[in-house]
N, C-alpha and C positions, 0 to 999 in steps of 0.2 A: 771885121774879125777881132776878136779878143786876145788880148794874151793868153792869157788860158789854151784857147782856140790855135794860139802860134805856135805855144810851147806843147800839145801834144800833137800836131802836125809835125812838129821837127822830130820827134821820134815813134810814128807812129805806126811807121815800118818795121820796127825793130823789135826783137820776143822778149819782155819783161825778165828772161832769165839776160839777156846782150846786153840790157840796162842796167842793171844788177854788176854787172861783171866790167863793168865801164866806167871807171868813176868820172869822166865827166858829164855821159850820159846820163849818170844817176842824178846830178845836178839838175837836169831839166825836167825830171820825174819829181823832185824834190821842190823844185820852183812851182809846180803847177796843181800839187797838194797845197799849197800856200796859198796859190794866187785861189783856188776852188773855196778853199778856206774862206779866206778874208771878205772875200765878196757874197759868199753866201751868207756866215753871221754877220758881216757889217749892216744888213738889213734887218735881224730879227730885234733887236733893242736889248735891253735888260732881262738878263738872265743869271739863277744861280745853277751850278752843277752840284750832282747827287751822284755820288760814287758808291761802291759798296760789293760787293761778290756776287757775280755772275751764279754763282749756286748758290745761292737764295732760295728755296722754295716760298711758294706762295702761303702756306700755313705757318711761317715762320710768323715773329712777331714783326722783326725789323724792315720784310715788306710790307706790313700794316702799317708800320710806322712810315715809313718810304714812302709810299701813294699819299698819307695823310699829309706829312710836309708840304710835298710837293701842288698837292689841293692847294690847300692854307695860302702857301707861296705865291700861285696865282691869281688869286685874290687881292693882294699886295701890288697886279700889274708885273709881276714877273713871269720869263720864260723858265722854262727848267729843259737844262741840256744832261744828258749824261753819254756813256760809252756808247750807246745805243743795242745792247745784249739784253741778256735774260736775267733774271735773279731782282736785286734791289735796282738795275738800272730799267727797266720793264716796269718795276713797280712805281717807280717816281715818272715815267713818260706816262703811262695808267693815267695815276694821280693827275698832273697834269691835262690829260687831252681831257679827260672825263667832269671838269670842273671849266672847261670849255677854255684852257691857256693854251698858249704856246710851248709844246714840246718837240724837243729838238733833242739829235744822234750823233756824235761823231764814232760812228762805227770801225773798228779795225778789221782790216783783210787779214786774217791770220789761217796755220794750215789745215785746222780743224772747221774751216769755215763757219764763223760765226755768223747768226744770219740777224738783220737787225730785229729787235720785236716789233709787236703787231701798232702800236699805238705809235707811233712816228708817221708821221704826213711825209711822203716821199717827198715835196720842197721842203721840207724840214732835216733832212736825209743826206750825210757825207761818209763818204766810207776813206778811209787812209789805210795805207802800205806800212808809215812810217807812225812809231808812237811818237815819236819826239814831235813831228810836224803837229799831230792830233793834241799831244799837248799842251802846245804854246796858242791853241784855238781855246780850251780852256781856261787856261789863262789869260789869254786877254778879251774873251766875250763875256768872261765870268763876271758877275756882284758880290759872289763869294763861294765858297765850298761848303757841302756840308756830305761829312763822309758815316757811311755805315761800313759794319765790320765788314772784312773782304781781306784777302790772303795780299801777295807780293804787290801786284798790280796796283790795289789800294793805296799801300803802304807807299811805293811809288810816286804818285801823284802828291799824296799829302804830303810827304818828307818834301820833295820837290817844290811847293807849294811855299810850308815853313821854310827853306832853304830860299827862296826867293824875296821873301817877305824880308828875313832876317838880316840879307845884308844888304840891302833896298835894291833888289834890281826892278820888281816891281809895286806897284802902289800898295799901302795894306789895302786887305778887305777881309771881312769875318771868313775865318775856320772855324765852323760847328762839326767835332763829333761827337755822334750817335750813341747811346751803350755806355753808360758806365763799367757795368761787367765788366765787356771786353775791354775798352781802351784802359784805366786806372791804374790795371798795373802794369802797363807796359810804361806810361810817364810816369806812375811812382819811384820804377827803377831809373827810367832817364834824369829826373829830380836827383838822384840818389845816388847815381854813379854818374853820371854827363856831367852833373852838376855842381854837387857839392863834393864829388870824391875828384874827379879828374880837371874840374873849373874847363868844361871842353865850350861849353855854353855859358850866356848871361843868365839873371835873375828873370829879366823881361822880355829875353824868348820862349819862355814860358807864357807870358803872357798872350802871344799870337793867336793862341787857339781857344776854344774852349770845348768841353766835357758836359752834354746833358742827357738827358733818359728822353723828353718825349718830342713831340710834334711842336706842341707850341711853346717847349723852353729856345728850340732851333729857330722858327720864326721869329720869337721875338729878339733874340741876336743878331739879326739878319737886318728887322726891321730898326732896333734902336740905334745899330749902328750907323744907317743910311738916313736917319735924324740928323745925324750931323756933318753926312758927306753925301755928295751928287753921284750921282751915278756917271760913270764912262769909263772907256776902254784901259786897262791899267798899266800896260806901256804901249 
Protein backbone atom coordinates (compact mmCIF):
# COMPACT_ATOMS: atom_id res chain seq x y z
CA UNK A 1 0.00 0.00 0.00
CA UNK A 2 1.12 3.55 -0.73
CA UNK A 3 0.91 6.42 1.26
CA UNK A 4 -1.28 8.00 -0.86
CA UNK A 5 -3.37 4.65 -0.48
CA UNK A 6 -2.82 5.16 3.57
CA UNK A 7 -3.75 8.70 3.73
CA UNK A 8 -7.08 8.22 1.91
CA UNK A 9 -7.94 5.13 3.66
CA UNK A 10 -7.70 7.17 7.03
CA UNK A 11 -10.45 9.42 5.97
CA UNK A 12 -12.27 7.72 3.60
CA UNK A 13 -15.29 7.25 5.58
CA UNK A 14 -15.72 10.54 6.21
CA UNK A 15 -18.17 13.36 3.65
CA UNK A 16 -15.69 15.88 2.25
CA UNK A 17 -17.94 18.53 3.86
CA UNK A 18 -16.45 16.42 7.89
CA UNK A 19 -12.93 17.16 6.21
CA UNK A 20 -13.49 20.55 5.39
CA UNK A 21 -14.92 21.35 8.79
CA UNK A 22 -11.95 19.49 10.57
CA UNK A 23 -8.78 21.14 10.54
CA UNK A 24 -6.87 18.28 11.18
CA UNK A 25 -8.75 16.08 8.90
CA UNK A 26 -8.15 18.58 6.30
CA UNK A 27 -4.41 17.96 6.79
CA UNK A 28 -4.66 14.29 5.46
CA UNK A 29 -6.75 15.64 2.49
CA UNK A 30 -4.00 18.15 2.02
CA UNK A 31 -1.12 15.51 2.46
CA UNK A 32 -2.59 13.21 -0.22
CA UNK A 33 -3.10 16.09 -3.02
CA UNK A 34 0.66 16.33 -2.51
CA UNK A 35 1.63 12.95 -2.18
CA UNK A 36 -0.80 12.34 -5.86
CA UNK A 37 1.01 15.29 -6.85
CA UNK A 38 4.64 14.50 -6.59
CA UNK A 39 4.46 11.05 -7.79
CA UNK A 40 2.65 11.58 -10.62
CA UNK A 41 4.82 14.61 -12.22
CA UNK A 42 7.97 13.36 -10.61
CA UNK A 43 7.60 10.86 -13.67
CA UNK A 44 6.66 13.02 -16.62
CA UNK A 45 10.39 15.11 -17.01
CA UNK A 46 10.64 18.46 -18.26
CA UNK A 47 7.87 20.65 -18.76
CA UNK A 48 6.86 24.36 -19.22
CA UNK A 49 3.42 25.75 -18.02
CA UNK A 50 1.04 27.90 -20.16
CA UNK A 51 -1.44 29.82 -18.34
CA UNK A 52 -3.88 32.34 -19.65
CA UNK A 53 -8.02 32.51 -19.31
CA UNK A 54 -10.16 29.90 -19.32
CA UNK A 55 -12.45 32.15 -21.80
CA UNK A 56 -10.44 32.24 -24.45
CA UNK A 57 -12.27 31.43 -27.49
CA UNK A 58 -10.84 29.49 -30.14
CA UNK A 59 -10.93 32.26 -32.87
CA UNK A 60 -9.17 34.45 -30.51
CA UNK A 61 -5.59 35.17 -31.73
CA UNK A 62 -3.81 34.29 -28.29
CA UNK A 63 -5.26 30.51 -28.60
CA UNK A 64 -3.48 30.46 -31.92
CA UNK A 65 -0.73 31.69 -30.34
CA UNK A 66 -1.15 29.18 -27.39
CA UNK A 67 -1.33 25.71 -29.37
CA UNK A 68 1.69 27.33 -31.62
CA UNK A 69 4.01 27.57 -28.47
CA UNK A 70 3.21 24.84 -27.11
CA UNK A 71 3.93 22.80 -30.63
CA UNK A 72 7.33 24.62 -31.05
CA UNK A 73 7.82 23.75 -27.11
CA UNK A 74 7.60 20.22 -27.79
CA UNK A 75 9.82 19.91 -30.27
CA UNK A 76 12.51 21.33 -27.86
CA UNK A 77 11.71 17.77 -25.74
CA UNK A 78 9.35 19.59 -23.44
CA UNK A 79 6.02 18.68 -21.74
CA UNK A 80 3.45 21.44 -21.50
CA UNK A 81 1.33 21.34 -18.17
CA UNK A 82 -1.36 23.92 -17.79
CA UNK A 83 -4.72 24.17 -15.38
CA UNK A 84 -6.20 21.61 -17.49
CA UNK A 85 -9.64 24.01 -18.47
CA UNK A 86 -10.83 25.43 -21.44
CA UNK A 87 -9.80 28.69 -23.19
CA UNK A 88 -5.62 29.26 -23.76
CA UNK A 89 -5.24 26.14 -21.22
CA UNK A 90 -7.09 23.61 -24.11
CA UNK A 91 -5.20 25.42 -26.49
CA UNK A 92 -1.62 24.85 -25.40
CA UNK A 93 -2.73 20.84 -24.17
CA UNK A 94 -4.06 20.86 -28.28
CA UNK A 95 -0.76 22.12 -29.28
CA UNK A 96 0.95 19.78 -27.41
CA UNK A 97 -0.82 16.45 -27.82
CA UNK A 98 -1.31 17.16 -31.49
CA UNK A 99 2.65 17.59 -32.27
CA UNK A 100 2.86 14.17 -30.63
CA UNK A 101 4.47 15.78 -26.59
CA UNK A 102 3.65 15.24 -23.51
CA UNK A 103 0.57 17.31 -22.18
CA UNK A 104 -0.31 17.27 -18.86
CA UNK A 105 -3.61 19.02 -16.38
CA UNK A 106 -3.53 20.01 -13.16
CA UNK A 107 -7.14 20.52 -12.98
CA UNK A 108 -9.06 22.28 -10.17
CA UNK A 109 -12.41 20.95 -8.40
CA UNK A 110 -14.21 23.99 -8.28
CA UNK A 111 -18.21 24.61 -7.73
CA UNK A 112 -19.05 25.37 -11.39
CA UNK A 113 -17.42 22.20 -12.23
CA UNK A 114 -14.88 22.55 -14.31
CA UNK A 115 -14.34 19.59 -16.46
CA UNK A 116 -10.82 18.99 -17.79
CA UNK A 117 -10.35 19.50 -21.78
CA UNK A 118 -10.48 16.88 -24.27
CA UNK A 119 -6.58 16.71 -25.23
CA UNK A 120 -5.23 15.44 -21.70
CA UNK A 121 -4.25 11.67 -21.48
CA UNK A 122 -6.04 10.70 -18.40
CA UNK A 123 -2.34 9.34 -16.91
CA UNK A 124 -1.58 12.71 -17.63
CA UNK A 125 -4.63 13.93 -15.54
CA UNK A 126 -4.74 15.44 -11.65
CA UNK A 127 -7.47 17.11 -10.49
CA UNK A 128 -6.96 19.31 -6.89
CA UNK A 129 -9.47 20.73 -4.20
CA UNK A 130 -6.83 23.06 -3.20
CA UNK A 131 -5.12 25.88 -5.39
CA UNK A 132 -2.21 26.32 -3.18
CA UNK A 133 -1.35 22.35 -3.29
CA UNK A 134 -1.92 22.66 -7.53
CA UNK A 135 0.41 25.41 -7.34
CA UNK A 136 3.54 24.48 -5.85
CA UNK A 137 3.07 21.21 -8.60
CA UNK A 138 3.60 24.15 -11.05
CA UNK A 139 6.25 25.25 -9.46
CA UNK A 140 8.31 22.79 -9.06
CA UNK A 141 7.67 20.53 -12.27
CA UNK A 142 7.81 23.70 -14.22
CA UNK A 143 11.15 24.81 -16.70
CA UNK A 144 9.44 27.97 -16.88
CA UNK A 145 6.09 29.99 -17.39
CA UNK A 146 4.85 31.47 -20.16
CA UNK A 147 1.51 33.38 -19.37
CA UNK A 148 -1.25 34.64 -21.90
CA UNK A 149 -3.83 37.24 -20.93
CA UNK A 150 -6.28 35.83 -18.41
CA UNK A 151 -8.15 37.78 -15.44
CA UNK A 152 -7.43 37.16 -11.46
CA UNK A 153 -6.42 33.53 -11.58
CA UNK A 154 -3.52 34.39 -14.16
CA UNK A 155 -2.47 37.23 -12.42
CA UNK A 156 -2.19 34.98 -9.33
CA UNK A 157 0.06 32.52 -10.53
CA UNK A 158 2.51 34.97 -12.18
CA UNK A 159 2.72 37.53 -9.31
CA UNK A 160 3.20 34.45 -7.19
CA UNK A 161 5.67 33.20 -9.58
CA UNK A 162 7.72 36.87 -9.63
CA UNK A 163 7.28 36.87 -5.74
CA UNK A 164 9.11 33.61 -5.45
CA UNK A 165 11.85 34.25 -7.81
CA UNK A 166 12.48 37.72 -6.22
CA UNK A 167 13.24 36.72 -2.96
CA UNK A 168 14.78 33.28 -3.87
CA UNK A 169 12.58 30.84 -2.45
CA UNK A 170 12.84 29.16 -5.45
CA UNK A 171 15.39 28.71 -8.50
CA UNK A 172 14.95 31.39 -11.33
CA UNK A 173 13.56 30.05 -14.54
CA UNK A 174 12.11 32.19 -17.69
CA UNK A 175 8.72 34.13 -17.22
CA UNK A 176 7.45 34.80 -20.82
CA UNK A 177 4.35 36.90 -21.32
CA UNK A 178 2.32 36.77 -24.14
CA UNK A 179 0.63 40.23 -25.62
CA UNK A 180 2.30 43.24 -25.56
CA UNK A 181 -1.15 44.88 -25.69
CA UNK A 182 -2.23 43.60 -22.87
CA UNK A 183 0.60 43.10 -20.40
CA UNK A 184 2.81 46.99 -21.20
CA UNK A 185 0.72 48.87 -19.44
CA UNK A 186 0.08 47.19 -16.52
CA UNK A 187 4.43 46.99 -15.94
CA UNK A 188 4.62 50.45 -17.27
CA UNK A 189 2.58 51.74 -14.32
CA UNK A 190 4.39 49.13 -12.05
CA UNK A 191 7.90 50.68 -13.40
CA UNK A 192 6.37 53.95 -12.57
CA UNK A 193 4.79 53.81 -9.50
CA UNK A 194 6.20 50.33 -7.73
CA UNK A 195 9.22 51.56 -8.79
CA UNK A 196 10.40 54.67 -9.26
CA UNK A 197 7.57 56.66 -7.26
CA UNK A 198 7.21 54.37 -4.14
CA UNK A 199 11.07 52.35 -4.47
CA UNK A 200 8.46 49.32 -3.33
CA UNK A 201 10.61 46.97 -5.91
CA UNK A 202 14.35 46.85 -7.27
CA UNK A 203 15.80 47.81 -10.89
CA UNK A 204 16.29 43.92 -11.50
CA UNK A 205 12.93 42.62 -10.58
CA UNK A 206 12.06 43.80 -13.33
CA UNK A 207 14.22 41.91 -14.98
CA UNK A 208 12.50 38.45 -13.99
CA UNK A 209 10.15 38.32 -16.78
CA UNK A 210 9.95 39.22 -20.15
CA UNK A 211 7.13 40.92 -22.60
CA UNK A 212 6.72 39.30 -26.27
CA UNK A 213 4.03 39.12 -29.18
CA UNK A 214 4.56 35.83 -30.74
CA UNK A 215 5.29 31.90 -30.65
CA UNK A 216 8.81 31.87 -31.23
CA UNK A 217 9.96 35.30 -29.55
CA UNK A 218 8.44 32.83 -26.18
CA UNK A 219 10.42 29.84 -27.37
CA UNK A 220 13.38 31.12 -27.91
CA UNK A 221 13.48 32.61 -24.22
CA UNK A 222 12.61 29.51 -22.91
CA UNK A 223 15.28 27.72 -25.14
CA UNK A 224 18.26 30.35 -24.72
CA UNK A 225 17.75 30.35 -21.31
CA UNK A 226 18.24 26.44 -20.60
CA UNK A 227 21.60 27.07 -22.80
CA UNK A 228 22.99 27.84 -19.74
CA UNK A 229 21.15 25.98 -17.02
CA UNK A 230 20.02 22.15 -16.66
CA UNK A 231 17.01 21.39 -16.14
CA UNK A 232 15.34 20.16 -12.58
CA UNK A 233 12.88 20.35 -10.08
CA UNK A 234 13.28 24.19 -8.66
CA UNK A 235 13.02 23.51 -4.87
Amino acid sequence: MTDEDRIRESFENKSWQEIKSNDSWGIFKIMSEFVQGYEKFARIGPCVSVFGSARTKRENIYYEIAEEVAGKLTKFGYGIITGGGPGIMEAANKGALEAGGKSVGCNIILEFEQAPNKYIPEENLVSFDYFFVRKVMFMKYSQGFIVFPGGFGTFDELFESITLIQTKKIASFPIVLVGKDYWCDMFKWIEAKVLNDQHNISPSDLDIFHIVNTADEAVKVINEFYQKYEHKPNF
